[in-house]
C-alpha positions in Angstrom: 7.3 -1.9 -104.2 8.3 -4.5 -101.4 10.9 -6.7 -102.2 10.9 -10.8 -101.6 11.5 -10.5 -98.1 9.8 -7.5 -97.2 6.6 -9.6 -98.1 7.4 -13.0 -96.9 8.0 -11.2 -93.6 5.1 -9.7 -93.4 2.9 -12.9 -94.1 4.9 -14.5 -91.6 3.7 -11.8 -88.6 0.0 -11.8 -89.3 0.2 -15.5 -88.9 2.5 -15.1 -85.9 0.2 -12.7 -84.5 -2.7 -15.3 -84.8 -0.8 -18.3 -83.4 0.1 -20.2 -86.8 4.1 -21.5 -87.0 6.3 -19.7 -89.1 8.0 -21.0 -92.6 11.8 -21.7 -92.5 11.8 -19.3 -95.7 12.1 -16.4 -92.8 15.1 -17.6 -91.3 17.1 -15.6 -92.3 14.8 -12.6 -91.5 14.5 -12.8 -87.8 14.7 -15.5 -85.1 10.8 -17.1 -83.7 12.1 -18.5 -80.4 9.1 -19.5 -78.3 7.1 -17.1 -76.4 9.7 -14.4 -76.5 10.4 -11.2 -78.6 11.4 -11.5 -82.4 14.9 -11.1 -82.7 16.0 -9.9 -86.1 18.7 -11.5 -87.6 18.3 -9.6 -91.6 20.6 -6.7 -91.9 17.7 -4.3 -93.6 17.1 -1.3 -91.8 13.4 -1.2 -92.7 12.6 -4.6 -91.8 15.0 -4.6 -88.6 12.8 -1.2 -87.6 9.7 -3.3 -88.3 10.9 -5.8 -85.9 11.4 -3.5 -83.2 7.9 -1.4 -83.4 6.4 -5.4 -83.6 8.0 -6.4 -80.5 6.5 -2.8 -78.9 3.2 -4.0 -79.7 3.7 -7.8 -78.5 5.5 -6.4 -75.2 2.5 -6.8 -72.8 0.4 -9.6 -74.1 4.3 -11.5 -74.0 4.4 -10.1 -70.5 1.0 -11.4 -69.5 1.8 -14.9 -70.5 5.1 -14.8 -68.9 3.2 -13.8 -65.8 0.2 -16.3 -65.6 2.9 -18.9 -66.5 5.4 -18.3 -63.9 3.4 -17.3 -61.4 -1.0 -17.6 -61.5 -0.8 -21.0 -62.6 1.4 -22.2 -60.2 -0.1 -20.8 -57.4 -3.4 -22.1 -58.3 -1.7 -25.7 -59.1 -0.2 -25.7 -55.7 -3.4 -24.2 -54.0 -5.5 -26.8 -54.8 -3.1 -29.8 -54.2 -2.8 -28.2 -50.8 -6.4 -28.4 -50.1 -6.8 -32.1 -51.5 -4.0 -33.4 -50.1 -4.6 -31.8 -46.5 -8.2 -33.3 -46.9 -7.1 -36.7 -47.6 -4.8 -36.6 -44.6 -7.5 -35.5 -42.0 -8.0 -39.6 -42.5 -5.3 -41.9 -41.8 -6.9 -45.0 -43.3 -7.1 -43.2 -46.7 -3.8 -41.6 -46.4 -2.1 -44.4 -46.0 -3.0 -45.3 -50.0 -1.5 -42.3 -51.5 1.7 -42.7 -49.9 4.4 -42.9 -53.3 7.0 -45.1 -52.9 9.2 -45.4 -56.2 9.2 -48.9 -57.9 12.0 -47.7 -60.4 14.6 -46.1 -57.4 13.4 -48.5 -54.6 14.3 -47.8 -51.1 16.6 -51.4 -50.5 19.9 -52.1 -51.6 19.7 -51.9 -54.8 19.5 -48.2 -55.1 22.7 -47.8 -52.8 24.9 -49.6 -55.0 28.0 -52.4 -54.2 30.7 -49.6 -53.2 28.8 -48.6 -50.7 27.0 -51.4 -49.2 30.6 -52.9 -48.9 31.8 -50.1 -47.2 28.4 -50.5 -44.7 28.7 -54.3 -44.4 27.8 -55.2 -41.3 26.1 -52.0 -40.3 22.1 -51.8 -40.6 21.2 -49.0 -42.7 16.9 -48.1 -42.9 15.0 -46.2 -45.2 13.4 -43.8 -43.4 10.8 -40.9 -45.0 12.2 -37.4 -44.2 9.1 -35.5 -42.8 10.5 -38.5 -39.9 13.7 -36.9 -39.2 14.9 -34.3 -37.1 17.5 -32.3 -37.9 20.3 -30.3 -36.1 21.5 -26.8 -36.4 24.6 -24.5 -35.4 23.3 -24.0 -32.2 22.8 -27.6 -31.8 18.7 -27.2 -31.3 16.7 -30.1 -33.2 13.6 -29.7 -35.1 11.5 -31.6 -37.7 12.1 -31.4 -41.4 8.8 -30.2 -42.2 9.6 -28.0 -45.6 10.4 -28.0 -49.2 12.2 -24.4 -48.8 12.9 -21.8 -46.2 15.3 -20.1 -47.8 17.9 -21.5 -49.9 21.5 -20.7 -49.3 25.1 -22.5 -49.3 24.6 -23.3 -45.3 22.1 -25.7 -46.3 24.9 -27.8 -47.6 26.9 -30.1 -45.6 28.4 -33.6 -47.2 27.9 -36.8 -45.5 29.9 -39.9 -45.6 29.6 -40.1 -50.0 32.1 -38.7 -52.2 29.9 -36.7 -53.9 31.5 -33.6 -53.2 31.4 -32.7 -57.1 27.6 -32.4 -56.5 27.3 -30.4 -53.3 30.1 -28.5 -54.1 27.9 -27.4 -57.4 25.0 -26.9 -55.4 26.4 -24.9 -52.8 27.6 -22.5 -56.0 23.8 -22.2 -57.6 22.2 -21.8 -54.5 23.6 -18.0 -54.2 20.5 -18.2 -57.1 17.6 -19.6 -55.2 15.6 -19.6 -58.6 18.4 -21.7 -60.5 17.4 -24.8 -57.4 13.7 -24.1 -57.5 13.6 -24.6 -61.0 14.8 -28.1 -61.0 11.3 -29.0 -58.8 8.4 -28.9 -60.5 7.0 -29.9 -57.0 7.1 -26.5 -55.6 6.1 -27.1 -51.8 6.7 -30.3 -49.0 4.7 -33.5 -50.1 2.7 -35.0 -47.4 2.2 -38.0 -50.2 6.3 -38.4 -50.4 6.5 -38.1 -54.5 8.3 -35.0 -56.0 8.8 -34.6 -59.3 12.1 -33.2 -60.6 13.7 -32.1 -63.4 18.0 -32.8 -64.5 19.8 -31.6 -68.0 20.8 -35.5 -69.3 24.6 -34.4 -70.8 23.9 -38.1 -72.3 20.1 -36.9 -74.2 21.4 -33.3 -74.4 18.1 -32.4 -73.0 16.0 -31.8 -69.5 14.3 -35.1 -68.6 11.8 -35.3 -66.0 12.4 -37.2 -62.4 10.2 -38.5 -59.7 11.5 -39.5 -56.5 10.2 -40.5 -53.0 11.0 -39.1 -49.8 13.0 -42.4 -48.3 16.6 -41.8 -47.8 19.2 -43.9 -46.4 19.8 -43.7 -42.5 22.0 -44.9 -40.0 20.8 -44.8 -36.7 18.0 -42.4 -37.3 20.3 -40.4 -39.1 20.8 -39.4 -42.9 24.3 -41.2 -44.0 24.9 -39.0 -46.9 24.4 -35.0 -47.1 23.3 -34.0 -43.5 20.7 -32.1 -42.4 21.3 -28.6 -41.2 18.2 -27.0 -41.4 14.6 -28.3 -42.2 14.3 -27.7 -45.8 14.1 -31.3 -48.1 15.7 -30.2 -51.2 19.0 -31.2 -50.4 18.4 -34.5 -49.8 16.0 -34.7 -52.7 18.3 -33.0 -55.2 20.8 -35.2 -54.1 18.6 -38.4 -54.4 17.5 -36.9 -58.0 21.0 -37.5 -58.9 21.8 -41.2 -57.7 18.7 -42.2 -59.9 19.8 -40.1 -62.4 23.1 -42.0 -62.7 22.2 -45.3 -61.8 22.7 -45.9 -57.7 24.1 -43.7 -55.2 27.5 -45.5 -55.5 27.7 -43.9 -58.8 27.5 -40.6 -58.3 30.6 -40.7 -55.8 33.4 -38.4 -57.9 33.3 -36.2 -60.4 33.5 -32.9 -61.7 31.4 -29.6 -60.3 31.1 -28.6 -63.8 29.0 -31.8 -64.8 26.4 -31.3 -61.8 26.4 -27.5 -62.6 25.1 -28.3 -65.8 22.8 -30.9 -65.1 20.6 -28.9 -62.3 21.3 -26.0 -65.0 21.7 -26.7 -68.5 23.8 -23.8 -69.1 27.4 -23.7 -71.1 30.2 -24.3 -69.4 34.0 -24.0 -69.6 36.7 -25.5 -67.7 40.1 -24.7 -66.8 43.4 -27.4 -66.0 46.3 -25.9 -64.9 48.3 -28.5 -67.1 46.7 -27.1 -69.8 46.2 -23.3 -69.2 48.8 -21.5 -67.5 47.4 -20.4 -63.8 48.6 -17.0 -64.3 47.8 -13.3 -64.0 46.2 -13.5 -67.0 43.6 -15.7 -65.8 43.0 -14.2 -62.8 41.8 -11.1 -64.9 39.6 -13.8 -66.8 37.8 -15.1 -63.2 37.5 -11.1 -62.5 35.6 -10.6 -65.8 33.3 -14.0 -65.1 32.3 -12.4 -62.2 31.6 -9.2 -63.3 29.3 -10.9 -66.0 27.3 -13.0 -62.9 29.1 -16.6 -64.0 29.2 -19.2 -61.4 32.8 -20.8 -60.3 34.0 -24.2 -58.5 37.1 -25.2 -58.5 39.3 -28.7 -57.5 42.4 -29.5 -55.7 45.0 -31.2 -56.4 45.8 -34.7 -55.9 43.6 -37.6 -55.2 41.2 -37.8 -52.6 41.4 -40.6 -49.9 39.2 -39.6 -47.1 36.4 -42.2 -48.3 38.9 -45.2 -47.7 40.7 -43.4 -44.8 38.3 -40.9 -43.0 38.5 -37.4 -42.9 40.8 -36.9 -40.1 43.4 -39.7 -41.3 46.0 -37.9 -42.8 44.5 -35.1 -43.2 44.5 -31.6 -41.3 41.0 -30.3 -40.2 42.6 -26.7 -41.5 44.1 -27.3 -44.6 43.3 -27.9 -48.0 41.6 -31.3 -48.8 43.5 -33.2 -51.5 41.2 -34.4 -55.0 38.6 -31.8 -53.5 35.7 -30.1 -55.2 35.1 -26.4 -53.3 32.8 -23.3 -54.3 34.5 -19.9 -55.4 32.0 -17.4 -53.7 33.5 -14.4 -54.6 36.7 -12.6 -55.7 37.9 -9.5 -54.3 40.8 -6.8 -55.1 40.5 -4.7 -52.3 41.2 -0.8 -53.1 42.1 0.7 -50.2 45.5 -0.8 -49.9 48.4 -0.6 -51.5 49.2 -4.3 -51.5 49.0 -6.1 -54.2 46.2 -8.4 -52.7 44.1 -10.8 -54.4 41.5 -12.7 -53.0 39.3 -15.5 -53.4 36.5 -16.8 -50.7 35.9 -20.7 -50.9 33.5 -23.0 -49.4 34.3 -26.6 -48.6 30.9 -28.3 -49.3 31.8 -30.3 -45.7 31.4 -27.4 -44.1 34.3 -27.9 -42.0 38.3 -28.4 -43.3 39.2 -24.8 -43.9 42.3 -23.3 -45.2 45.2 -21.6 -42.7 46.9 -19.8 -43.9 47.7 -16.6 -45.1 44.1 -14.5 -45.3 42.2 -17.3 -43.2 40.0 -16.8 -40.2 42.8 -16.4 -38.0 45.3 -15.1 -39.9 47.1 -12.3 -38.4 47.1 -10.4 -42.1 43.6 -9.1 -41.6 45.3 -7.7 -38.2 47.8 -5.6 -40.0 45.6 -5.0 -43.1 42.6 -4.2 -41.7 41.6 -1.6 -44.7 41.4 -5.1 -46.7 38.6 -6.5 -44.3 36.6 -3.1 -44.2 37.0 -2.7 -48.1 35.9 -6.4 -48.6 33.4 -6.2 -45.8 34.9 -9.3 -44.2 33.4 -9.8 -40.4 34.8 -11.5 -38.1 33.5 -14.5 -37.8 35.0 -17.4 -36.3 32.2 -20.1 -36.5 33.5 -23.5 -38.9 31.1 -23.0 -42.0 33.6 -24.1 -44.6 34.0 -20.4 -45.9 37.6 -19.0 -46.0 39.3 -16.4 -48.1 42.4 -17.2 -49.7 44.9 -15.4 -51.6 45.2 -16.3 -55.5 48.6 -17.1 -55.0 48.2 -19.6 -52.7 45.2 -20.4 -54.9 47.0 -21.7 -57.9 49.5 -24.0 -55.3 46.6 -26.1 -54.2 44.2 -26.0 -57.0 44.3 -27.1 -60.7 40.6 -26.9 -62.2 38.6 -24.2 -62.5 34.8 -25.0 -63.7 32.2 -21.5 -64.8 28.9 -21.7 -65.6 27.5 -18.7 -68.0 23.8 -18.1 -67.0 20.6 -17.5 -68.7 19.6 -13.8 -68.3 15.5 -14.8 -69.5 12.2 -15.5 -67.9 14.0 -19.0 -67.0 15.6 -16.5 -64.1 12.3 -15.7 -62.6 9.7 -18.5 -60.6 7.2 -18.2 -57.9 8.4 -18.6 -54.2 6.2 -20.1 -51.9 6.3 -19.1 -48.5 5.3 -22.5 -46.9 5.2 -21.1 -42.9 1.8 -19.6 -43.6 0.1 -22.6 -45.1 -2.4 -22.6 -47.4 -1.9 -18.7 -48.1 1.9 -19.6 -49.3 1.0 -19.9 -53.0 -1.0 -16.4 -52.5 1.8 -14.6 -51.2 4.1 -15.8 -53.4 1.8 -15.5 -56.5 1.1 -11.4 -55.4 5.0 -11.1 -54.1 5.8 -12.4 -57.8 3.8 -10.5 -59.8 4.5 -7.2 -57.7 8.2 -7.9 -58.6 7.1 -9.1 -62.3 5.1 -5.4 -63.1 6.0 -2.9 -60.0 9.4 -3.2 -60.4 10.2 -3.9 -63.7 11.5 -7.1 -63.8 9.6 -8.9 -66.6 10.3 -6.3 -68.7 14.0 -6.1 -68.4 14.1 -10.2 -68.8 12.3 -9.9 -71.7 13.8 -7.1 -73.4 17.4 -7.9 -72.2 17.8 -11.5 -72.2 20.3 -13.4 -72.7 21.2 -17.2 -73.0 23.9 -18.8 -71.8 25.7 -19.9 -75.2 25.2 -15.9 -76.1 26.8 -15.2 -72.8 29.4 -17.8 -73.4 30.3 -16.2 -77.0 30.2 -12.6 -75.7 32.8 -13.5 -73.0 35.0 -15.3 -74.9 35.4 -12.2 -77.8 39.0 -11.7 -77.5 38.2 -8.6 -79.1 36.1 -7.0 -76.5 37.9 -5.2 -73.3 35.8 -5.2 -70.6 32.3 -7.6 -70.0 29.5 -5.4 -70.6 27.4 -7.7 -68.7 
């Protein structure tokens, strides 16, 4: 005869199975979270076993939700705002109406903030829509700014004259994971209309809250004053935007700490390092080479404070050296094998694009001269372009740096969205909607996401087990 749980549980599935919510009398039984697979949580064999041959049978009807949510709806959604929108803009007197222009985050001075218009006094600053600027690339060729995304990547970044380095120094990190920047839009391609709506984790709410900006941004002679334009993708000025409403006024997003804009475009757990606090040692050098392993993402800050705001980048300040007070991306750690030097290496990115490091293990440092089984076991090329990307050794690492911010990442569906392909128009959302699901079934993907998720405070946990040797990530 069934004991107490046995039954409960099983009243509890057939109503799962027919969509009605589940008692808090099965808590302890297994774990209903959302559209996702039971998790048992009971330590009975037999109902654990139940669980599992349950979740065998829920498999593909979870899978064919996942897949109309993240990718058929969507593509439909963005479809058919493509063909109204591009039908109310064959006619400029009606397009003219359903230009947005935010009443809440106005384009004046009062969205700019009193730091920065006294730093501007004197100077004439417009709004100006961005589908009306041009930008300029590495080979110095201008273009218009005519899409959403064209590939997301760390180049994309390049600070202007804010100190919000914290911010694009956090962006630069996520957007080695495209998906973790498209998810914050909920506008997925370029808005002829100007309005995109937006999404941020509120540390203050403890919860995602929806944002809608327009598509004015500050200019100075024709030109963006704050994060620059270096291709012509929108989102970084957008994302960037999305946070000066988000904290009040551009002014007021000027310092901080990566970690905080990590998890607001994220809402993943974090942990931070301060080298008065925890000893920059071996020990966690070892800890930075497990975070990697297990996919975390890494900033880190300098020390000191940083004047370039007041002063200007090149006042007291070398264009190859280590900026004081500064947030910078850790791409990558490597311990190259092929040598029998003790080398340890880090590759950084200064979010300005520019101000590298060096010395030892820079760009032209003569150690990758007389070491050159370190760049080949690395894969280092010789590049000698100014990108903001350097390699450092940890050693000079711990000299000029004394914060360390990770991010723990989801490993769920909420690592898996639709990519429009915006270059071939109105068949983007098709593309990406076939490319999606092809990657969603073909290849396995939903399937691993759903049967081997994992969220970020279980990542967080699972890291942290002093027990555990290695990261079995």
């Amino acid at each position: 005869m069934a004991d107490a749980d046995e039954l409960c549980f099983g009243l509890v599935i057939c109503g799962y199975t027919i969509g009605i919510p589940f008692c808090n009398c099965c808590s302890s039984i297994a774990r209903f979270d959302g559209v996702h697979l039971i998790q048992p949580v009971t330590k009975n064999l037999f109902l654990r076993s139940l669980i599992f041959i349950l979740n065998i049978f829920l498999t593909p009807i979870l899978l064919a939700i996942h897949s109309f949510r993240i990718y058929v709806y969507p593509c439909f959604a963005v479809g058919i705002g493509k063909l109204v929108c591009g039908l109310v803009f064959m006619c400029d007197f009606i397009s003219c109406c359903f230009i947005h222009t935010d009443s809440i985050f106005p384009p004046d001075n009062t969205s700019l903030g009193d730091d920065i218009l006294q730093r501007y006094q004197g100077k004439k600053i417009e709004w100006i829509r961005i589908q009306h600027l041009e930008y300029t690339d590495k080979d110095r060729k201008k273009g218009a700014v005519n899409r959403l995304f064209d590939g997301i990547s760390p180049d994309d970044i390049a600070q202007g004259g804010l100190g919000d380095c914290w911010i694009l120094a956090a962006i630069a990190t996520l957007s080695d994971r495209p998906y973790i920047i498209q998810n914050c839009f909920k506008t997925k391609t370029f808005s002829k209309t100007g309005k995109y709506n937006m999404r941020l984790f509120d540390e203050r709410k403890r919860k995602f809250v929806n944002i809608t900006v327009d598509d004015y941004v500050p200019c100075l002679n024709g030109e963006p004053i704050f994060i620059k334009l270096t291709s012509n993708e929108a989102w970084p000025l957008l994302l960037e935007k999305a946070f000066a409403k988000l904290y009040g006024s551009y002014s007021k997003i000027e310092g901080g700490h990566p970690v905080d804009a990590m998890r607001a475009i994220t809402g993943y757990e974090a942990k931070s390092f301060y080298s008065e606090r925890n000893k920059f040692d071996d020990n966690l050098f070892k800890e930075l080479q497990k975070f990697q392993i297990c996919d975390c993402l890494m900033a880190a800050g300098s020390k000191g404070k940083d004047e370039t705001l007041a002063q200007g980048r090149d006042a007291g300040t070398k264009k190859s050296t280590i900026v004081p007070g500064h947030a910078y991306s850790i791409l990558d750690i490597k311990t190259p094998m092929l040598t029998t030097n003790n080398v340890r290496l880090l590759k950084l990115r200064n979010p300005w694009g520019t101000f590298t490091w060096d010395g030892d293990w820079s760009k032209n440092s003569s150690l990758w001269l007389t070491h050159p089984l370190v760049a080949l076991n690395i894969g280092r090329k010789d590049d000698k372009s100014d990108d903001g990307v350097f390699y450092m050794s940890y050693e000079d690492f711990v000299k000029h740096f004394d914060t360390i911010d990770v991010i723990f990442p989801n490993t769920n569906m909420d690592s898996m969205t639709i990519t429009i392909t915006e270059k071939f128009g109105y068949c983007g959302p098709f593309i990406g909607c076939v490319a999606g699901c092809m990657k969603f079934w073909c290849l396995c993907r939903g399937i691993f996401r759903l049967w081997c998720m994992e969220t970020s405070q279980s990542q967080k946990e699972k890291i942290e087990q002093k027990e555990s040797g290695d990261c079995m990530c």
